[in-house]
N, CA and C atoms as a LAMMPS dump frame, in Angstrom:
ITEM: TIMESTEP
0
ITEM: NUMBER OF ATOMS
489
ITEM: BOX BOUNDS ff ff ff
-5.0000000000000000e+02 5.0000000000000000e+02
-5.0000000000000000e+02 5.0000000000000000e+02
-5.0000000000000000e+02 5.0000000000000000e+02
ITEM: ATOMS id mol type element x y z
1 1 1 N -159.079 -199.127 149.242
2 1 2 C -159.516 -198.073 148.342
3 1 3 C -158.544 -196.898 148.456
4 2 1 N -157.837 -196.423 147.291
5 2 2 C -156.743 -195.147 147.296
6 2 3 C -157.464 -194.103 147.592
7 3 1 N -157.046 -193.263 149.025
8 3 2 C -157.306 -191.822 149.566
9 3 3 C -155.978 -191.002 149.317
10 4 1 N -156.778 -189.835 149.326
11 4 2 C -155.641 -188.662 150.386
12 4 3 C -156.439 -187.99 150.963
13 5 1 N -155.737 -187.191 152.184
14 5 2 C -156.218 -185.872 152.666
15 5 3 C -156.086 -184.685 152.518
16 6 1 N -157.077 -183.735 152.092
17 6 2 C -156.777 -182.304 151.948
18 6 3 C -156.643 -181.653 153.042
19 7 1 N -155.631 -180.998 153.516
20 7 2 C -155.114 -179.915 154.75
21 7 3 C -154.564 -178.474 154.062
22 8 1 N -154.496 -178.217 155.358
23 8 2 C -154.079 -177.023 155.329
24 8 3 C -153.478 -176.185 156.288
25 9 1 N -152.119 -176.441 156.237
26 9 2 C -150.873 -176.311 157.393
27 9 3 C -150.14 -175.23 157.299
28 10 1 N -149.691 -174.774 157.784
29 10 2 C -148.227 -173.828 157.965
30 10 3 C -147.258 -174.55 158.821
31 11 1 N -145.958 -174.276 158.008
32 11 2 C -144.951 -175.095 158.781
33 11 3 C -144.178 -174.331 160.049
34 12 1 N -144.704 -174.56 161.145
35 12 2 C -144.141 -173.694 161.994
36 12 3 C -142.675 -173.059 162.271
37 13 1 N -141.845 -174.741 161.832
38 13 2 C -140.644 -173.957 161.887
39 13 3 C -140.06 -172.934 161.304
40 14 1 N -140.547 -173.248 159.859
41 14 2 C -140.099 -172.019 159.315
42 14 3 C -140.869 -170.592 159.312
43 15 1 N -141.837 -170.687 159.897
44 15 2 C -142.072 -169.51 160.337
45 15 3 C -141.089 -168.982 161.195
46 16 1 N -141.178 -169.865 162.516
47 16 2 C -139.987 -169.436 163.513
48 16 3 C -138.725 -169.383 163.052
49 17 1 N -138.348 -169.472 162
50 17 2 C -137.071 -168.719 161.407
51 17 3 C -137.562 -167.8 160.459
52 18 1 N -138.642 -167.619 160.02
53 18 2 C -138.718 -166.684 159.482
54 18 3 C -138.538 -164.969 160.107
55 19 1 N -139.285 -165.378 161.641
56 19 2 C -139.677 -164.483 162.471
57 19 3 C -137.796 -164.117 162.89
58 20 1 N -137.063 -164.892 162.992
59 20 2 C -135.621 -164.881 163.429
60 20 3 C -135.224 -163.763 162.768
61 21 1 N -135.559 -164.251 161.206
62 21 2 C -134.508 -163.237 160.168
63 21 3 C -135.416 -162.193 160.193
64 22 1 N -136.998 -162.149 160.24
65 22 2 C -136.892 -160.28 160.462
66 22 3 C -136.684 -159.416 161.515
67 23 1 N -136.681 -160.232 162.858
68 23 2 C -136.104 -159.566 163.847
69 23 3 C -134.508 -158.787 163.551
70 24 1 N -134.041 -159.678 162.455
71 24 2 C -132.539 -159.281 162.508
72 24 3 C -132.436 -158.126 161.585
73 25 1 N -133.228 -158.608 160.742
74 25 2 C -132.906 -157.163 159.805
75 25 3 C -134.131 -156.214 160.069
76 26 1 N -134.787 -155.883 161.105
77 26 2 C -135.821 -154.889 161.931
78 26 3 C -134.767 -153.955 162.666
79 27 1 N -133.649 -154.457 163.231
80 27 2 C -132.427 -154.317 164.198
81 27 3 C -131.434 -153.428 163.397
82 28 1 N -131.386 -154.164 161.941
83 28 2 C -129.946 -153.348 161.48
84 28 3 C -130.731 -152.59 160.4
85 29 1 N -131.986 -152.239 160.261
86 29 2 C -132.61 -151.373 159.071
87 29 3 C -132.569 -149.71 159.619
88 30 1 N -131.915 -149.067 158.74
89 30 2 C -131.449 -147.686 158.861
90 30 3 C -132.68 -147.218 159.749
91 31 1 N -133.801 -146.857 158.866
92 31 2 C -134.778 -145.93 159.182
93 31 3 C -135.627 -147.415 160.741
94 32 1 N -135.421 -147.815 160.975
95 32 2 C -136.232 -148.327 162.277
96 32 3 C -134.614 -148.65 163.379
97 33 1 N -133.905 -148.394 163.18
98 33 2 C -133.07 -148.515 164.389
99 33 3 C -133.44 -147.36 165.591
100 34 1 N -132.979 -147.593 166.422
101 34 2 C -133.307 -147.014 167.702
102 34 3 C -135.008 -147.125 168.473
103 35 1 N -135.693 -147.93 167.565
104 35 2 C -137.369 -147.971 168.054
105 35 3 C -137.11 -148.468 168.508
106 36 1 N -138.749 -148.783 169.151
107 36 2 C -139.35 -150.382 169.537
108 36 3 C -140.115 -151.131 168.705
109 37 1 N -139.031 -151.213 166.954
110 37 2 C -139.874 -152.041 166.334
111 37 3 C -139.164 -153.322 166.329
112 38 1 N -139.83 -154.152 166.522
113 38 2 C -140.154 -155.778 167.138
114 38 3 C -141.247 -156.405 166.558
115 39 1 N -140.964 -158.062 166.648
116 39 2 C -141.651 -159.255 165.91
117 39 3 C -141.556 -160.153 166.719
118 40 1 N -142.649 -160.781 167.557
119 40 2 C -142.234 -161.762 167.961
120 40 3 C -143.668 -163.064 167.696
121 41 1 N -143.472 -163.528 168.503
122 41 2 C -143.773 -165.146 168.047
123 41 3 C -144.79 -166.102 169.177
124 42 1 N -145.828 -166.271 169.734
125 42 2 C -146.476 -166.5 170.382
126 42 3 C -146.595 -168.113 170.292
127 43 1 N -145.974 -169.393 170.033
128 43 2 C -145.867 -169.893 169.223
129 43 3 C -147.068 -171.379 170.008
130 44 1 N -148.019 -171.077 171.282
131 44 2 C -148.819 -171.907 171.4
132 44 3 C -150.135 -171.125 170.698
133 45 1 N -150.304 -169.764 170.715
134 45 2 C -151.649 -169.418 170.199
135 45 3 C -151.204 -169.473 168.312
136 46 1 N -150.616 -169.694 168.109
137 46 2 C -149.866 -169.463 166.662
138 46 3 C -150.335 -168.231 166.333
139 47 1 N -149.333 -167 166.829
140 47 2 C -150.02 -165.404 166.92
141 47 3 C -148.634 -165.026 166.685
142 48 1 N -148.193 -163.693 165.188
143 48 2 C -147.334 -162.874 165.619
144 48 3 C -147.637 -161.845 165.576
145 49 1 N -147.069 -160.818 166.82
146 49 2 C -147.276 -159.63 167.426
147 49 3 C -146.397 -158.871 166.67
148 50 1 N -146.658 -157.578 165.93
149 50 2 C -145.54 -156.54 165.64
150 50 3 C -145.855 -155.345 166.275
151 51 1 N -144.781 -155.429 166.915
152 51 2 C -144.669 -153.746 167.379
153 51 3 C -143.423 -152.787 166.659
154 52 1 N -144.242 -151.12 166.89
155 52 2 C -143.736 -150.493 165.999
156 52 3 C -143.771 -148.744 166.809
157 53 1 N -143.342 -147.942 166.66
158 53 2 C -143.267 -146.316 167.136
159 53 3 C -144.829 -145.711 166.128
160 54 1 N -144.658 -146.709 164.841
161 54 2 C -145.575 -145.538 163.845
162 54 3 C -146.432 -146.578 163.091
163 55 1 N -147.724 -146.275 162.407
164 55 2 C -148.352 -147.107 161.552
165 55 3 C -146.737 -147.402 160.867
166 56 1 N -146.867 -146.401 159.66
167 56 2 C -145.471 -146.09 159.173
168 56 3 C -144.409 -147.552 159.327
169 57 1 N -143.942 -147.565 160.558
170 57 2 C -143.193 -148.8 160.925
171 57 3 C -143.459 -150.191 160.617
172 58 1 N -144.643 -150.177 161.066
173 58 2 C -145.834 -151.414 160.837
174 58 3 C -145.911 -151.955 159.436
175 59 1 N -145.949 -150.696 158.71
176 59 2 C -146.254 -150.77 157.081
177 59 3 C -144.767 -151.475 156.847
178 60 1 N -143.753 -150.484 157.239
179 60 2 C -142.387 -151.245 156.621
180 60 3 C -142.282 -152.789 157.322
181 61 1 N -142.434 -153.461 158.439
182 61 2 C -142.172 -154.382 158.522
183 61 3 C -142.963 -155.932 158.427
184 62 1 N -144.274 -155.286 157.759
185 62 2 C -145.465 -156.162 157.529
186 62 3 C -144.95 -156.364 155.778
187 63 1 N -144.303 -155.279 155.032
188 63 2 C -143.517 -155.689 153.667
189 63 3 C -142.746 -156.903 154.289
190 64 1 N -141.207 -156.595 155.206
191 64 2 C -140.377 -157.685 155.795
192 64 3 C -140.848 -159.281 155.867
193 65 1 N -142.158 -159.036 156.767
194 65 2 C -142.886 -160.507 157.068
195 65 3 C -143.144 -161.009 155.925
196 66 1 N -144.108 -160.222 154.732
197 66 2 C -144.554 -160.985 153.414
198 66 3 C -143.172 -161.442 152.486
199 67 1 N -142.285 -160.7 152.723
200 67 2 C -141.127 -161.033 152.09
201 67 3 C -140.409 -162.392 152.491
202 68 1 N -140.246 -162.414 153.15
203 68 2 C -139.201 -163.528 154.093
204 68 3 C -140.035 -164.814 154.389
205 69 1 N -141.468 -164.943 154.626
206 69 2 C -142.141 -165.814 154.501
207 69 3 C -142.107 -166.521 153.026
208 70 1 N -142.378 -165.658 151.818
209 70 2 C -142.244 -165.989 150.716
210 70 3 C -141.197 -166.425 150.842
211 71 1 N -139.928 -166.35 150.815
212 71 2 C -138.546 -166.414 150.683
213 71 3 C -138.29 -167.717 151.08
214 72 1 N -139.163 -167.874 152.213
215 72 2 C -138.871 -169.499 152.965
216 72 3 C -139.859 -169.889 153.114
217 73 1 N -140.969 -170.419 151.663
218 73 2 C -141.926 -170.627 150.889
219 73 3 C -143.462 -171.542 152.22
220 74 1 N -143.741 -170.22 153.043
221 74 2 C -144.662 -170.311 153.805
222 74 3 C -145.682 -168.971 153.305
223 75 1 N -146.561 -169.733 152.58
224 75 2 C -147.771 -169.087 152.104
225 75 3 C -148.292 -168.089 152.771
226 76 1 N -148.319 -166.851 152.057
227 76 2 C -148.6 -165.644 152.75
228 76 3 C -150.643 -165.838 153.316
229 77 1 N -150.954 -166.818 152.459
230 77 2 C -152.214 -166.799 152.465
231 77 3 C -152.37 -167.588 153.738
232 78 1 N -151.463 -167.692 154.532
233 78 2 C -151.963 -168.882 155.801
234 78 3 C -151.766 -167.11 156.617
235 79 1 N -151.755 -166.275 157.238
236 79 2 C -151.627 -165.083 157.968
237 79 3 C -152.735 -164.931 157.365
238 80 1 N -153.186 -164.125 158.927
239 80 2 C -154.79 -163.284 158.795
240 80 3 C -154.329 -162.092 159.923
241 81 1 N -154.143 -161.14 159.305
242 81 2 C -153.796 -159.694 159.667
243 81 3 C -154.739 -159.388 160.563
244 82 1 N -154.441 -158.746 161.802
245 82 2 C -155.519 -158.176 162.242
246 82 3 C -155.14 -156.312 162.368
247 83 1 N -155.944 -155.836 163.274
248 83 2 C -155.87 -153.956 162.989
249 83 3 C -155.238 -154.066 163.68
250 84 1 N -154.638 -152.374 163.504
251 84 2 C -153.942 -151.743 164.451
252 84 3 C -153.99 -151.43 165.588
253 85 1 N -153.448 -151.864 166.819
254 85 2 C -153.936 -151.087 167.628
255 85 3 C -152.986 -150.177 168.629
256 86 1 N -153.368 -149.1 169.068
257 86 2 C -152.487 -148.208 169.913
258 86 3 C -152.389 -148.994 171.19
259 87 1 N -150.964 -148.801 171.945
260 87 2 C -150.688 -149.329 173.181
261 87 3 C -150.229 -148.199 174.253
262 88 1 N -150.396 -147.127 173.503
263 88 2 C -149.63 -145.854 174.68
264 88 3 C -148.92 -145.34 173.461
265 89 1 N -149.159 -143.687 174.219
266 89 2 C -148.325 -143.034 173.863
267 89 3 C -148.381 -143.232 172.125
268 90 1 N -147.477 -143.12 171.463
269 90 2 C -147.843 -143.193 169.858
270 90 3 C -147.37 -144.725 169.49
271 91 1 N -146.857 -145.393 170.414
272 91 2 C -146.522 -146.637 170.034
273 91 3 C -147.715 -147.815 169.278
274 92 1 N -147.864 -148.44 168.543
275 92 2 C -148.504 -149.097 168.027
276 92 3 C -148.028 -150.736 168.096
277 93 1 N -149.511 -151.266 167.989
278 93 2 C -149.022 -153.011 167.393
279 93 3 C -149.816 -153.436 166.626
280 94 1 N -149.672 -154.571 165.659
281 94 2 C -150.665 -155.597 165.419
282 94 3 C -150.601 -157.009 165.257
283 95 1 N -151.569 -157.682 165.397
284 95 2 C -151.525 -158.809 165.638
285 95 3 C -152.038 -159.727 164.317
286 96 1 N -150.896 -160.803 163.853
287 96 2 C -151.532 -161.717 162.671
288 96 3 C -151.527 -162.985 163.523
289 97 1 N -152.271 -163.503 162.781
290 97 2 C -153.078 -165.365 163.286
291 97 3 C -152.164 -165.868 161.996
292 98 1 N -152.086 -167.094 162.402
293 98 2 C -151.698 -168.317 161.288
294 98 3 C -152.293 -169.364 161.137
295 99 1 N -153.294 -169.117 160.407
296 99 2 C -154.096 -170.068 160.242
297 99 3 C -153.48 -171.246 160.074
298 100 1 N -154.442 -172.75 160.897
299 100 2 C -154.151 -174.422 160.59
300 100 3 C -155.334 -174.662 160.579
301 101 1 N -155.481 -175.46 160.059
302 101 2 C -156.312 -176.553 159.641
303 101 3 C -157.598 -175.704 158.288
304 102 1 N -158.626 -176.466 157.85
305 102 2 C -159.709 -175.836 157.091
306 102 3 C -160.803 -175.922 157.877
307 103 1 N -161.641 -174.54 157.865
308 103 2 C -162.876 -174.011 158.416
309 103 3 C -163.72 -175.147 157.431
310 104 1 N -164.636 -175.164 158.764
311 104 2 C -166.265 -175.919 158.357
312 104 3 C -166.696 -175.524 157.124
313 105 1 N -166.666 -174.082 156.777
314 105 2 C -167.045 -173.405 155.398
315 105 3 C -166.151 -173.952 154.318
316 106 1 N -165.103 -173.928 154.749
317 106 2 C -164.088 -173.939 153.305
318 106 3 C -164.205 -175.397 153.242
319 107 1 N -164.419 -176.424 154.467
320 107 2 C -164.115 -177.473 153.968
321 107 3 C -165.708 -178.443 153.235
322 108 1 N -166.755 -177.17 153.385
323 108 2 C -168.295 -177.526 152.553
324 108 3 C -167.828 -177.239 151.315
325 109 1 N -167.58 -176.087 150.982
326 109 2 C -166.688 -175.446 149.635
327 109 3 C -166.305 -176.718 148.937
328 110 1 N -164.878 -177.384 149.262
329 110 2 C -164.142 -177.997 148.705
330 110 3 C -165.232 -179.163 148.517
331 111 1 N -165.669 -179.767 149.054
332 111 2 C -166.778 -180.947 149.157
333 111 3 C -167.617 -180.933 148.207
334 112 1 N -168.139 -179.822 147.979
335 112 2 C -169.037 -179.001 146.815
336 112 3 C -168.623 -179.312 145.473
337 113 1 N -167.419 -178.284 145.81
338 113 2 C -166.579 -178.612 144.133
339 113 3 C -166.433 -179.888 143.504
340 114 1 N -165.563 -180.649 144.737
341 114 2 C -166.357 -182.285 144.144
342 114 3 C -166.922 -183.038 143.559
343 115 1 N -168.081 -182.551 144.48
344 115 2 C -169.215 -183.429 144.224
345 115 3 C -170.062 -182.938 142.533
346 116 1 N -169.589 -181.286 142.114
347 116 2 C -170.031 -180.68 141.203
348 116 3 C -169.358 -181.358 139.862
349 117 1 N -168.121 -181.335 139.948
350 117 2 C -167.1 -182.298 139.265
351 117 3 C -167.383 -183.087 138.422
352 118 1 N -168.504 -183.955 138.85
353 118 2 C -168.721 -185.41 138.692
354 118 3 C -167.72 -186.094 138.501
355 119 1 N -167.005 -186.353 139.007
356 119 2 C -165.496 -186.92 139.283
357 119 3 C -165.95 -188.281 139.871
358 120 1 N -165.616 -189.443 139.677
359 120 2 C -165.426 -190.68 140.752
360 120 3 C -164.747 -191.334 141.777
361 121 1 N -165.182 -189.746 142.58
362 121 2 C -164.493 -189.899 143.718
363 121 3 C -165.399 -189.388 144.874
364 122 1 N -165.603 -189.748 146.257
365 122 2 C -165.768 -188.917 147.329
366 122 3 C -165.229 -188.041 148.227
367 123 1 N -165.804 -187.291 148.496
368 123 2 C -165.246 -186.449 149.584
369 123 3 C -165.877 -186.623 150.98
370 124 1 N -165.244 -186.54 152.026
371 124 2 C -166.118 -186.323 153.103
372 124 3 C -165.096 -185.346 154.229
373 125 1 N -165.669 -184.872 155.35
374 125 2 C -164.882 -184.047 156.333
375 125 3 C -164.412 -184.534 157.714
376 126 1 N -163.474 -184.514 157.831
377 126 2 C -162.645 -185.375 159.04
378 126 3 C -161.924 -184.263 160.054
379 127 1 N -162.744 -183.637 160.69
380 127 2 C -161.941 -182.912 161.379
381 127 3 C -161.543 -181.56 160.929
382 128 1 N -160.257 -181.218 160.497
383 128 2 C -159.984 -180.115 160.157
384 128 3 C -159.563 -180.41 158.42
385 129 1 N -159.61 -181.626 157.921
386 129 2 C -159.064 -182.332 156.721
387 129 3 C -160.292 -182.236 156.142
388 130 1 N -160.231 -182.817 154.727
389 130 2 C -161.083 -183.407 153.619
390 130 3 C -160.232 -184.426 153.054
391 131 1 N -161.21 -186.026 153.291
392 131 2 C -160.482 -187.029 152.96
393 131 3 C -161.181 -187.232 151.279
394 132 1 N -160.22 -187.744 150.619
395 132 2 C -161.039 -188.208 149.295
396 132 3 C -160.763 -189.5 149.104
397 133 1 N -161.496 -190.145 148.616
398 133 2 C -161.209 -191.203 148.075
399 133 3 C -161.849 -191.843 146.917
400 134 1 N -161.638 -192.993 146.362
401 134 2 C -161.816 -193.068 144.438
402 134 3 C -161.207 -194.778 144.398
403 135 1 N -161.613 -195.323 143.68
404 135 2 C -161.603 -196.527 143.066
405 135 3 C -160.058 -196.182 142.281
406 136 1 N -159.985 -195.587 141.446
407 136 2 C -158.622 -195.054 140.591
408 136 3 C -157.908 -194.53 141.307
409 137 1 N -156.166 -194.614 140.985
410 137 2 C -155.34 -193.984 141.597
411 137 3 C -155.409 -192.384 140.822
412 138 1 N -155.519 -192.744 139.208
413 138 2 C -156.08 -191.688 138.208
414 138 3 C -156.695 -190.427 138.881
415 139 1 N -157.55 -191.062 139.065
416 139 2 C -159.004 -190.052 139.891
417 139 3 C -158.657 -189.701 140.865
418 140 1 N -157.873 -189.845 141.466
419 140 2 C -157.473 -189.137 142.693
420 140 3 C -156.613 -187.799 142.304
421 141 1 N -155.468 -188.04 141.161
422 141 2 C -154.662 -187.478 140.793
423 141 3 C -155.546 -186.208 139.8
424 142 1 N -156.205 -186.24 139.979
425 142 2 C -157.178 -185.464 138.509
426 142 3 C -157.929 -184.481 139.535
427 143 1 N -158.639 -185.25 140.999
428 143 2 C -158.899 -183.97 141.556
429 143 3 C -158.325 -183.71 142.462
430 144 1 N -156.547 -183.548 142.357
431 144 2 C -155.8 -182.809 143.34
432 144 3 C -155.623 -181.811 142.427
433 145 1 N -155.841 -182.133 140.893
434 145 2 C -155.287 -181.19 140.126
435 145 3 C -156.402 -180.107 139.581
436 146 1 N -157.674 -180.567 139.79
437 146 2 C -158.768 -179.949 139.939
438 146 3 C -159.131 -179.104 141.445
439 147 1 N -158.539 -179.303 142.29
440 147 2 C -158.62 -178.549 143.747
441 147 3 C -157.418 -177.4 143.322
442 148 1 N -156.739 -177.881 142.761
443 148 2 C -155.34 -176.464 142.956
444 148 3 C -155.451 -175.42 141.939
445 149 1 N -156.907 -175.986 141.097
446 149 2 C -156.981 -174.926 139.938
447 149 3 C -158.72 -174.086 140.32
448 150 1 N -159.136 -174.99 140.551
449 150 2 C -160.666 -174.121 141.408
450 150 3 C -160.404 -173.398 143.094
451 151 1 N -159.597 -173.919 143.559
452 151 2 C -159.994 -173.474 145.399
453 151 3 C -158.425 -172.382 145.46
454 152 1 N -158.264 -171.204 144.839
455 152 2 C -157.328 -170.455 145.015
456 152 3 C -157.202 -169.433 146.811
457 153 1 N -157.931 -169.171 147.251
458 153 2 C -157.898 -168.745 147.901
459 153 3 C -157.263 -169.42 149.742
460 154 1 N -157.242 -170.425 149.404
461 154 2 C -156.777 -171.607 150.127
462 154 3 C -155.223 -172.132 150.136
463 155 1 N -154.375 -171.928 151.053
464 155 2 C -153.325 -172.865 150.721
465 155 3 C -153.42 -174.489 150.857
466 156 1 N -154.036 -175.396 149.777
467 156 2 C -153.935 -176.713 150.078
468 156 3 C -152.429 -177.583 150.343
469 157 1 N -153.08 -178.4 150.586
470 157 2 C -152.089 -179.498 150.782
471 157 3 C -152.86 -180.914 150.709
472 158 1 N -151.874 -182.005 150.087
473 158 2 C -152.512 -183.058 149.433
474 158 3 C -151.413 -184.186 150.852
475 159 1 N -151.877 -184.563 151.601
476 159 2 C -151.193 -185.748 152.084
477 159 3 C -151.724 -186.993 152.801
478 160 1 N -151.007 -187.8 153.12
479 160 2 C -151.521 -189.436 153.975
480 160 3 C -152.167 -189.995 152.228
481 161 1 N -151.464 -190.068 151.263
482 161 2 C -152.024 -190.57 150.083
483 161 3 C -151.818 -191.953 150.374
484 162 1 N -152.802 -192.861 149.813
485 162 2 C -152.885 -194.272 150.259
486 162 3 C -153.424 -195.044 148.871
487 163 1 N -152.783 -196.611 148.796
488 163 2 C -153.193 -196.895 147.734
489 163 3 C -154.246 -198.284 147.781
């Protein structure tokens, strides 16, 4: 019976080059030279840390991150920002998550939509995935194209397609 799985990944490496190139241009940017503004990369909790002298700083290099991620087409929507917080003195940091895999919620959501569909296909939840599967190769193809037009808030991904 033809499946795929719905995920929802960030590609680490290119994060970790993403994180490369804004370190570099954090370094040679007029107005932040001489700080301690810094990006780095936590890369078992999948956590990046920015540090900065000023909110101010933070603001300019949280533009950098959304930029350069886009640039090296890692979905801004996989980062979950967290606050600011003071570390001493006026220095500041904050911390973003990178989200993997799909939450229990999002992956009832997607299941939902589905099943609302009336599509001839199933869904069920595997972990951090949503597997589908369908009698038609058709029907499979109809609600990948029905997931990428209802579930926006989500970066999907369609893979392990099987026939």
């Amino acid at each position: 019976m033809p499946s795929f799985d719905t995920v929802s990944e960030a590609n680490m490496e290119e994060v970790k080059n993403a994180i490369a190139q804004i370190n570099k241009v954090v370094t040679n940017r007029f107005d932040l030279k001489g700080t301690s503004a810094k990006v780095e990369l936590k890369d078992k909790e999948r956590e990046i840390t920015i540090f900065g002298d000023s909110e101010f700083h933070l603001d300019q290099i949280m533009v950098e991150v959304t930029q350069t991620m886009g640039k090296r087409n890692v979905d801004v929507r996989f980062l979950d920002i967290g606050k600011v917080d003071k570390i001493g003195g006026d220095k500041v940091k904050q911390v973003i998550k990178v989200k993997n895999g799909i939450q229990t919620e999002d992956a009832k959501k997607i299941v939902k939509v589905i099943k609302d569909s009336k599509m001839k296909v199933q869904a069920s939840i595997q972990g951090d995935a949503v597997r589908v599967t369908g009698a038609k190769r058709d029907d499979l193809q109809a609600a990948m194209a029905m997931l990428r037009k209802e579930i926006k808030d989500l970066p999907l991904e369609f893979n392990n397609f099987r026939d």
